[in-house]
C-alpha positions in Angstrom: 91.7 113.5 23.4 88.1 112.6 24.3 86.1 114.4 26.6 84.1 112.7 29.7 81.7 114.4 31.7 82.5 114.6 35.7 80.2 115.7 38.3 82.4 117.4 41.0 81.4 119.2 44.7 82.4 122.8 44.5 83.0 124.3 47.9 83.4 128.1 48.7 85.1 129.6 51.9 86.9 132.5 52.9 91.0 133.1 54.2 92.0 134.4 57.1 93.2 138.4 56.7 96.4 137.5 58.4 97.8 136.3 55.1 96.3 138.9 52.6 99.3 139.1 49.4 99.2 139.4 45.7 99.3 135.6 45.2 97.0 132.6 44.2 97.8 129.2 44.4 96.3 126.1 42.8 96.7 122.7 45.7 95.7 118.9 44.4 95.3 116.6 47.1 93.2 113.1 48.0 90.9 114.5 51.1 90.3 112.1 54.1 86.3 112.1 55.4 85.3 110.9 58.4 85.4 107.2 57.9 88.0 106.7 55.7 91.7 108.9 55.1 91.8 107.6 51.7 88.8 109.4 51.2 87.9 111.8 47.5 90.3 114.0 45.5 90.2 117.7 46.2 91.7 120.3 44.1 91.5 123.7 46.1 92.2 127.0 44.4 93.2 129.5 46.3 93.5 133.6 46.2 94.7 135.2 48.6 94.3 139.1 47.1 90.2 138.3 47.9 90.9 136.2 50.3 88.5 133.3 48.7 89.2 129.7 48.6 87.5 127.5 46.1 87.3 123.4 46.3 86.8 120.7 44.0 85.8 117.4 45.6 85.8 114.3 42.7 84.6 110.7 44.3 87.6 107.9 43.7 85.2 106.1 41.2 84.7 108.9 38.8 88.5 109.1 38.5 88.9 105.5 38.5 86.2 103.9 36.5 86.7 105.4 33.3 90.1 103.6 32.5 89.4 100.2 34.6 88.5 98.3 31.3 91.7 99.7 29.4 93.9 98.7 32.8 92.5 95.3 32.4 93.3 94.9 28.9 96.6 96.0 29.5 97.5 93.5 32.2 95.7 90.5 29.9 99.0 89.1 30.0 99.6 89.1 33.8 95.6 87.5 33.9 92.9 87.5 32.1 90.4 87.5 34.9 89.5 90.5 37.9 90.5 87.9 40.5 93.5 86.6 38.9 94.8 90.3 38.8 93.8 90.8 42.8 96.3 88.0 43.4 99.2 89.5 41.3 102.1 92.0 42.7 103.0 94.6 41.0 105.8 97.7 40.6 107.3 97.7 44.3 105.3 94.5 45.3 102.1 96.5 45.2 99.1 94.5 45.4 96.2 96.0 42.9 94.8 98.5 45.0 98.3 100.1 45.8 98.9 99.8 42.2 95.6 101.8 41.2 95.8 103.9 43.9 99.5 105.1 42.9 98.2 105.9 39.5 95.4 107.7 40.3 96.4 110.4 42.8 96.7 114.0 41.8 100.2 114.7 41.3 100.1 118.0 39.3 98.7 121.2 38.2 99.2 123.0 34.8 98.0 126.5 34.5 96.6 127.7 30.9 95.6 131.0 31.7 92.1 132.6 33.0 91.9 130.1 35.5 92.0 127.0 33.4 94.1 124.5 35.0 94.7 120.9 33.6 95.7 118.7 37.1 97.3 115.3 35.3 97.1 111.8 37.8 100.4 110.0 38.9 100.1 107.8 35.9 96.7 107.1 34.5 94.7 107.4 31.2 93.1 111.0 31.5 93.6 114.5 33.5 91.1 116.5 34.6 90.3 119.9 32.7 89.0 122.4 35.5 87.5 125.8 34.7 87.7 128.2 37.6 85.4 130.9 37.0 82.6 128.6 35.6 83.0 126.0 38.5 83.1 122.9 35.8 85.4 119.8 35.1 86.2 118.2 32.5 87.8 114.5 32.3 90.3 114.1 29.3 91.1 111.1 27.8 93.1 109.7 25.6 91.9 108.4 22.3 90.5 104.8 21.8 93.3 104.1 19.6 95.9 105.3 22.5 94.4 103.2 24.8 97.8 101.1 25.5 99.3 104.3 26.9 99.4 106.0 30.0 100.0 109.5 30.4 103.1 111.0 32.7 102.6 112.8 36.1 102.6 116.3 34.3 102.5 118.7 31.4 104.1 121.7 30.5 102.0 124.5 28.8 104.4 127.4 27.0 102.4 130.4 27.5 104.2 131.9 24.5 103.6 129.6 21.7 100.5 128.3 23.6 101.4 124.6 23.0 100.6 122.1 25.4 103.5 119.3 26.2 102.7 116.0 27.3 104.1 112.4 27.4 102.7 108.5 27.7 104.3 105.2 28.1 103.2 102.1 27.2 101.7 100.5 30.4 101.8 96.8 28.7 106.0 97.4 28.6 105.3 98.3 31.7 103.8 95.3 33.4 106.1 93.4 31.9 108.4 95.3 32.9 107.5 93.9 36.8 109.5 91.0 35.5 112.1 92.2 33.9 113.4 95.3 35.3 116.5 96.3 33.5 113.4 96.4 30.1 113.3 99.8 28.1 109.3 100.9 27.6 107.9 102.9 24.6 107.8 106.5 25.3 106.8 109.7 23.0 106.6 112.9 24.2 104.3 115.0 22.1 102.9 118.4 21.5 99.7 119.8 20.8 97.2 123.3 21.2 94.8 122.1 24.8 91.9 121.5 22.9 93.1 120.1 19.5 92.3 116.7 18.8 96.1 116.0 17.0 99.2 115.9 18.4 102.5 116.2 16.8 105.6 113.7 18.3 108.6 115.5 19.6 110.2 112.0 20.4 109.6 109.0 20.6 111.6 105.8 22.0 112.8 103.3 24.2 112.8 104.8 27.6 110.9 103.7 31.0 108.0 103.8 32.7 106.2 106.1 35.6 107.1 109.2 33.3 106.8 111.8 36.2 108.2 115.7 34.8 108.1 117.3 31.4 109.9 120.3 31.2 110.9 123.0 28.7 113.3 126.3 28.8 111.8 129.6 28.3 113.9 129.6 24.8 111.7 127.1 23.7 115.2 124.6 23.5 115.1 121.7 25.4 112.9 119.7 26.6 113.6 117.3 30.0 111.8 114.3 30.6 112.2 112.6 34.1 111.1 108.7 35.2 110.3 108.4 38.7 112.6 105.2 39.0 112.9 103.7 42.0 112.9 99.9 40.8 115.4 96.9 42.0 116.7 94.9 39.5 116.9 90.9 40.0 120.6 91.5 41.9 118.7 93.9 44.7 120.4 97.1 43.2 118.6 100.1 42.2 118.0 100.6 38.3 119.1 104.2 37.8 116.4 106.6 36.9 116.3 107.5 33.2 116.7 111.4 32.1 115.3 112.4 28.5 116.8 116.0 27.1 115.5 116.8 23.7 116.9 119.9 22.0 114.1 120.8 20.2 115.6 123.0 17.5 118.7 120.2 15.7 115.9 116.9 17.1 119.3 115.8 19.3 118.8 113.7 22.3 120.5 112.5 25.3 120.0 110.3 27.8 121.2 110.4 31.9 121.4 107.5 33.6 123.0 109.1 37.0 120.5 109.4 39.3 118.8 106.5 41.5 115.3 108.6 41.5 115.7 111.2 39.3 112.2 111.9 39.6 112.4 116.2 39.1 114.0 119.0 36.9 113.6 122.9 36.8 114.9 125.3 34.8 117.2 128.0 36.3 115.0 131.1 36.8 117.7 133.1 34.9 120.3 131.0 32.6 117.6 129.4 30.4 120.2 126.5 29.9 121.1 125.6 33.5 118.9 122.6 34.8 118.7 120.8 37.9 117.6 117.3 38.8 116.4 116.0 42.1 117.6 112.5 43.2 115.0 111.5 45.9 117.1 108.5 46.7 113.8 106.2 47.9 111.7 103.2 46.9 108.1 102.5 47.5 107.7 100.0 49.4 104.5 97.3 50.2 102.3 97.7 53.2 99.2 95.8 54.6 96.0 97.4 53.5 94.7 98.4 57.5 97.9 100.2 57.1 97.5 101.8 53.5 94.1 103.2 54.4 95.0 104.1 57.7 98.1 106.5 56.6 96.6 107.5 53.2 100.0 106.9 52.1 101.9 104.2 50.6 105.4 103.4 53.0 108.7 104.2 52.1 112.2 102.9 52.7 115.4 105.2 51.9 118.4 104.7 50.3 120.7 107.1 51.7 120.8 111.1 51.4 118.9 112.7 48.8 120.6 115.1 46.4 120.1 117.8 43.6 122.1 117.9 40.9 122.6 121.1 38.2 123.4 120.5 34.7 124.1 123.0 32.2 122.7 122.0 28.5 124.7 122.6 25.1 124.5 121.5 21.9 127.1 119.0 22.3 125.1 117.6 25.8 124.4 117.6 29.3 127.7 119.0 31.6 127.5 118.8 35.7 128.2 121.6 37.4 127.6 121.0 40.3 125.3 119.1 43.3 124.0 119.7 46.9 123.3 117.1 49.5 123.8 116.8 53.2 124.2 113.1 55.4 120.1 114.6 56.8 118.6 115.3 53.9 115.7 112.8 53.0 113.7 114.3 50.7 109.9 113.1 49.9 109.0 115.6 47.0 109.5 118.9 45.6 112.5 121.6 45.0 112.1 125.1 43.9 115.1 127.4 42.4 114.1 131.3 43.1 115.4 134.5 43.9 114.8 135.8 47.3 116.0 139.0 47.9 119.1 139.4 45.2 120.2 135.6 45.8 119.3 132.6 43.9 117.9 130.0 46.0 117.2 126.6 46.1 114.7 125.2 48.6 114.1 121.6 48.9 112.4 119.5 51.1 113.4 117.2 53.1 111.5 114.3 55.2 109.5 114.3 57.6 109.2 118.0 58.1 112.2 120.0 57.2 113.0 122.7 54.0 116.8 122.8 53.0 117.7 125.9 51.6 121.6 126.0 49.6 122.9 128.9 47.3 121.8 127.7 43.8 125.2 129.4 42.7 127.3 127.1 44.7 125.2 124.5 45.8 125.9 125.2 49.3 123.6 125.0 52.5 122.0 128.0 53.7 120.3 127.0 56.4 117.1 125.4 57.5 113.0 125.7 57.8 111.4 123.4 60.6 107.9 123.2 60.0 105.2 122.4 62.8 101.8 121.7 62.4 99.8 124.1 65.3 97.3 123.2 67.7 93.9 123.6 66.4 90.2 123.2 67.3 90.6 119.9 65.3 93.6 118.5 66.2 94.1 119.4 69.9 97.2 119.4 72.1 100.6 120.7 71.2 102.1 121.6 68.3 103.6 118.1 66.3 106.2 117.7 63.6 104.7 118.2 60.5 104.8 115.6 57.2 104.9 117.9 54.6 103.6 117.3 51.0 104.3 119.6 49.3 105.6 123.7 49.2 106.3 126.2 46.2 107.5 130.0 47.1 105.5 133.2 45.9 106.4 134.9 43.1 108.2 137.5 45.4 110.4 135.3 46.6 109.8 136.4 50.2 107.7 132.9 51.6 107.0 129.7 50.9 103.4 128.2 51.0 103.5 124.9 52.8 100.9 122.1 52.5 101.2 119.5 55.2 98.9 116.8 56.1 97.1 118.3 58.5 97.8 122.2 57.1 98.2 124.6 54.7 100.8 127.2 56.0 103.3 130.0 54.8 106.7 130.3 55.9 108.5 133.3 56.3 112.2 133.3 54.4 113.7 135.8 55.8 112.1 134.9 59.5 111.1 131.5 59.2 107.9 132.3 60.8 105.3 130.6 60.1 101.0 131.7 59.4 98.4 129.2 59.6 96.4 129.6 56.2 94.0 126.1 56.5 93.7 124.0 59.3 92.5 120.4 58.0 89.9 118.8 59.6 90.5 115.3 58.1 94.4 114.2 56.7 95.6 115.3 53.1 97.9 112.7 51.3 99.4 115.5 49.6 102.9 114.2 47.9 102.3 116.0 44.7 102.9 119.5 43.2 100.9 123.0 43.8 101.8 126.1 42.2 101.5 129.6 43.3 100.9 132.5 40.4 100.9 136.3 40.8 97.9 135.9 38.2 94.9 137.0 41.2 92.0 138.3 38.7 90.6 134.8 37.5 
């Protein structure tokens, strides 16, 4: 990986005391200003044992200029010029600044440990490498001779081995996939220490584009690899989502094809072998640009009901167990399997502004969390519905932390009460991933 300088805004500020706990929490998001939603990435890091709050601020064109050239000579075939490029469509009709725009935005964050976190783009040629305690950044990038690969939404980092998991596509099978969608497109997941230059392949193959979760078991087993899908094929029908699993010990691998957007997978927190896949069951869809920039968000048309699915991995292959889904559940992003209280549960969200909760045992519903974004000094008037981005519980199990696009909350499990933590002044386009760690001394 090469490394690129990045300047980057660091902001301080304090939490309230109303939601003092033993928890931290690590939030990507693109930051509105006040001309423009769409406005700079911010990564906020957040403890809440001191009750400090620390932002990174990164202007669009640092993130984005650095791998224009490669874009372009990836797309050669689609045009060879700037201008014949801003007249093409691409994945989901997207004109070029949809198209940059999706593969730009944050999408995760990887923790290494005395708060280092890597926080990869949706699907894009670098991540950025950010160091907590001395405020810095760092822009990785993939090698010159990688430089017809894009790298998936996210990494996995095993504390215990201390090896780094990633994965790339190639983004010229995927332009010409736009064309032909029912095309497999070179994939490799590899492995490597954060800041060795080599990587060694796990697998490599035929697969698909928009790579979006890498995921291994605490054993060190399997590995799960997850496309974001949500492509039509030249009949209007959905192109299933393609699943990798990797069992890292015989070099077996098996492929799902069951989901329509299979875009998630987490481990069950304690049978290191039982998996479960989120089916988001929705396809990006075009919009005009006064309405991109006015949202910060690109629209969306669903399918049907969302689902989650739970495998259980052997030697042999994948087996279903079981799934959970309801006739309202339209889920935009993330699920979380935890124990709260002595039962395993999972919480998923579901769209605009609703958590599911179901018994990760039996995949049955529980109940559910309404969310509200409150009346503030910078949003006045009543309470609204809230569109929520993105939520991940505490290590204890006992609340979620919410991040909305107008808030950063927690919700109460047991009460389903809810705290204010940050009231945004300008909208978040937050569809991505945070993470919350008991780890407060960084």
């Amino acid at each position: 990986m090469k490394r690129l300088d990045v300047r980057a805004s660091v902001q301080t500020f304090r939490l309230p005391e109303t939601v003092a706990m033993p928890v931290a929490a690590a939030v990507p998001a693109v930051r509105g200003v006040w001309w423009l939603r769409y406005g700079r990435h911010a990564y906020t890091f957040l403890n809440f044992r001191t009750r400090q709050g620390v932002r990174f601020g990164i202007r669009h064109s640092a993130v984005i200029r650095p791998g224009l050239s490669r874009f372009k000579k990836n797309a050669a075939a689609l045009s060879a010029s700037w201008l014949g490029l801003l007249a093409r469509r691409y994945h989901y009709d997207f004109n070029l600044l949809e198209e940059i725009m999706m593969m730009t935005v944050p999408h995760t964050v990887t923790p290494l440990g005395n708060g280092r976190f890597l926080v990869n783009l949706w699907s894009w040629f670098g991540y950025f490498d950010i160091d907590l305690p001395s405020r810095s950044v760092a822009y990785r990038f993939l090698d010159d001779c990688e430089s017809d690969k894009v790298l998936g939404s996210g990494q996995w980092h095993d504390s215990s081995s201390g090896m780094l998991y990633g994965m790339t596509c190639s983004l010229k099978d995927s332009f010409a996939r736009i064309a032909k969608p029912d095309m497999e497109v070179a994939c490799t997941l590899f492995r490597r220490k954060p800041d060795a230059s080599d990587s060694e392949t796990v697998w490599q193959g035929p697969l698909a584009d928009f790579m979006h979760e890498l995921v291994v078991n605490r054993t060190g087993r399997y590995g799960v690899a997850c496309e974001l899908g949500m492509i039509r094929n030249a009949r209007n029908e959905a192109v299933p989502s393609r699943v990798l699993i990797v069992d890292l010990t015989s070099g077996r691998h098996w492929r799902l094809d069951r989901f329509n957007v299979a875009a998630h997978a987490q481990f069950d927190p304690d049978d290191p072998d039982v998996v479960y896949f989120s089916n988001h069951n929705f396809q990006f869809v075009h919009s005009s640009l006064f309405a991109l920039l006015k949202r910060a968000s690109y629209g969306i048309r669903f399918e049907g009901p969302a689902s989650v699915f739970k495998y259980r991995l052997t030697p042999d292959g994948p087996q279903e167990e079981g799934v959970f889904t309801r006739p309202d559940f339209f889920r935009l992003t993330n699920m979380h399997v935890f124990r709260h209280r002595g039962q395993k549960l999972l919480a998923a969200m579901g769209f605009p502004d609703e958590i599911f909760l179901a018994d990760a045992d039996t995949m049955e519903f529980v109940r559910k969390i309404t969310i509200r974004d409150p009346k503030s000094v910078w949003h006045p008037g009543p309470s609204r519905p809230a569109l929520i981005g993105t939520m991940v519980p505490t290590p204890d199990g006992e609340a979620l932390l919410v991040h909305t696009t107008r808030s950063l909350q927690t919700a109460d499990l047991a009460t389903g009460r809810c705290e204010t933590v940050l009231d945004h002044a300008f909208l978040h386009t937050c569809s991505n991933h945070m993470i919350a760690m008991s780890d407060t001394e960084s």
